[in-house]
N, C-alpha and C positions, 0 to 999 in steps of 0.2 A: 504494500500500500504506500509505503514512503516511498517508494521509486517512481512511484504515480504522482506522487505533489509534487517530487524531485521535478520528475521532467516535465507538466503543466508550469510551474516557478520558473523554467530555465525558458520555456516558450514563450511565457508573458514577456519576459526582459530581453528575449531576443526582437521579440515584436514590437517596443517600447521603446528601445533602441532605434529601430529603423524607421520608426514614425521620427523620430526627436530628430535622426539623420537627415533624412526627407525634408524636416521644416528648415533645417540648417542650409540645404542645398537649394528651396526657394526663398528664400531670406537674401543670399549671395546674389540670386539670380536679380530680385528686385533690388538690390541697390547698385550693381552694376549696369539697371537701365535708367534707376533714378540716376546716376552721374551723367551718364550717355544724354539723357533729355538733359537736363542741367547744361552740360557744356554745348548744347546747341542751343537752350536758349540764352545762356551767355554769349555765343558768336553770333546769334542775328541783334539782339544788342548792342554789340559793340562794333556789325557791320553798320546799323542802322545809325551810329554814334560819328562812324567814319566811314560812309560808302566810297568806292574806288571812284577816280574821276572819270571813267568809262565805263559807270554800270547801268547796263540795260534797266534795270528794273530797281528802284530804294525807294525806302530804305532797305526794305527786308526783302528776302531772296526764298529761293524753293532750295531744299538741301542737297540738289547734285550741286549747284553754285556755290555754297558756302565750303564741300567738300575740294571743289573744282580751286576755290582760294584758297584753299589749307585751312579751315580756321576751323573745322572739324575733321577728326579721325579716326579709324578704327572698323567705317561702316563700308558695307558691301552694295555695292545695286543691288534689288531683287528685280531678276527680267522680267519683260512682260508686265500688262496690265494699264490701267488707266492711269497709275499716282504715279509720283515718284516715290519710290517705297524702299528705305532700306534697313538694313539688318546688322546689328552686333550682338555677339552673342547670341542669348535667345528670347531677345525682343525686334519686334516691327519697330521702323520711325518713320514719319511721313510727317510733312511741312506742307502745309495749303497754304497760299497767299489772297489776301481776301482784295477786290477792287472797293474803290469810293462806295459802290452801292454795298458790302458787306457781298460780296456774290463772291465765294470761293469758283478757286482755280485750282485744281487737281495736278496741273503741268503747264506751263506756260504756254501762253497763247501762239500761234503762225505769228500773227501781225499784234504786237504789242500797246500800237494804238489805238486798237478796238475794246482795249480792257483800260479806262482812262481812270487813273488811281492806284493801278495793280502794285502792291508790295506795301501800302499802307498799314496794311494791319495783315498779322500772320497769324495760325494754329498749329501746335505741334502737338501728336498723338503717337504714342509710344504705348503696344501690347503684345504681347507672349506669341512668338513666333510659331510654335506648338500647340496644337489644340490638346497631345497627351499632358502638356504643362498643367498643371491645377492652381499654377498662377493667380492672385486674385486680382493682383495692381494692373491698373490704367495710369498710365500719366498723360498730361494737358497739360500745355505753356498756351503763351499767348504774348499778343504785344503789350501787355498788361503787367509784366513781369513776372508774374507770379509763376512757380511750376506746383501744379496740385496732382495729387493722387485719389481715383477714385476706384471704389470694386467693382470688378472686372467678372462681369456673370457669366460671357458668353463669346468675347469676342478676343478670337487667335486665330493665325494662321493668315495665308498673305491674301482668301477673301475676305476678310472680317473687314468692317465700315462702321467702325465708334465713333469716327467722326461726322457720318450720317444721322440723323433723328434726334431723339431727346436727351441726347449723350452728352450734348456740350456744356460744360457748364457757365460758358461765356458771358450769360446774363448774372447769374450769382456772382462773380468776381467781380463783375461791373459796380453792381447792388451793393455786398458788403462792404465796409470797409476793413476787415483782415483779411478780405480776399474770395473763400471758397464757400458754397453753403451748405445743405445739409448733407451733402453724399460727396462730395468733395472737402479733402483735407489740405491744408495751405505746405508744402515740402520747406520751398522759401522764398524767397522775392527779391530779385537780381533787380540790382541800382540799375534804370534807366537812369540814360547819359544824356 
C-alpha cells in the first residue's frame, strides 16, 4: 500500500513541476514580446521625433521601414498576406499607419497621395505566433505612447486580426488619463518627443 502513495506523491510533483515549468516558459515568452513591442514603439517615437529628410511617409512608418532604417531588430518578414507582418520569437508584430480620417492602412499605399495624412497616427499589435501557445498576452502601442497589454482569448497565428473589431483599445487610452481601461493594462508610457 505505501508503494501506492509512494508512486501517486512522486506523480503529483512530477506533474506540479511541469505545470510550474510551462508557466516559467510563457512568462519568458511574454516578456520577450513585451521588449520586442517596446522597442518598436520606442523607434516610431523617436522616428517621429527625427524623421529622415527623404521620408516618404512621417512621422511614423509601417515596420518593414523602421527595420529597413535599423532602428528595429531581430524581426523576420512573414511572407504573404495583406499586412506587413513580422515575427521574433514567438510572437506576431504588425504596424498599421492610420490616415487624417483615422482609416488604417495595412501596407502602404501605390500612390501615397491618395492617402492625405498617412503616418499621422500609428497601431502596433503584437500576439502568439502559435495557436499550440496558450499565451494569454496581447500587446497594443499607439501614437499615444503608451504600450498596454491585454488577454488574449483567441487570437494567434499569422491569420489572426486583433486589430480588427472590438479589440482596440484606442478609445480607453484616449478616455483615461493613466492610459488603458478595463481589459487593458498600462506596461509603460515612452516620452513623446
Amino acid at each position: 500500500m505505501w508503494l501506492v502513495v509512494v508512486g501517486i506523491a512522486a506523480l503529483i510533483a512530477w506533474r506540479v513541476c511541469a505545470v510550474v515549468a510551462s508557466g516559467h516558459d510563457l512568462h519568458a515568452i511574454e516578456v520577450a514580446a513585451r521588449a520586442k513591442a517596446s522597442e518598436i514603439l520606442r523607434a516610431e517615437l523617436a522616428r517621429a521625433a527625427a524623421p529622415p529628410p527623404d521620408a516618404a511617409i512621417a512621422p511614423y512608418e509601417f515596420l518593414a521601414t523602421l527595420v529597413a532604417e535599423g532602428r528595429v531588430s531581430g524581426l523576420t518578414r512573414v511572407a504573404g498576406g495583406a499586412r506587413d507582418l513580422w515575427r521574433a520569437g514567438d510572437y506576431l508584430f504588425h504596424v498599421r499607419l492610420l490616415n487624417k480620417l483615422d482609416r488604417p492602412l495595412l501596407r502602404p499605399p501605390d500612390d501615397l497621395r491618395a492617402e492625405p495624412g498617412l503616418g499621422l497616427k500609428f497601431e502596433l499589435w503584437a500576439w502568439p505566433a502559435e495557436r499550440h501557445q496558450t499565451s494569454l498576452a496581447l500587446f497594443f502601442a499607439s501614437t499615444s505612447g503608451f504600450l498596454l497589454q491585454g488577454d488574449n482569448g483567441l487570437h494567434a497565428g499569422t491569420r489572426a486580426r486583433p486589430e480588427e473589431g472590438d479589440a482596440s483599445p484606442v478609445r480607453d487610452v484616449e478616455a483615461a488619463p493613466g492610459g488603458a481601461g478595463k481589459h487593458w493594462i498600462t506596461l509603460e508610457q515612452a516620452a513623446r518627443r
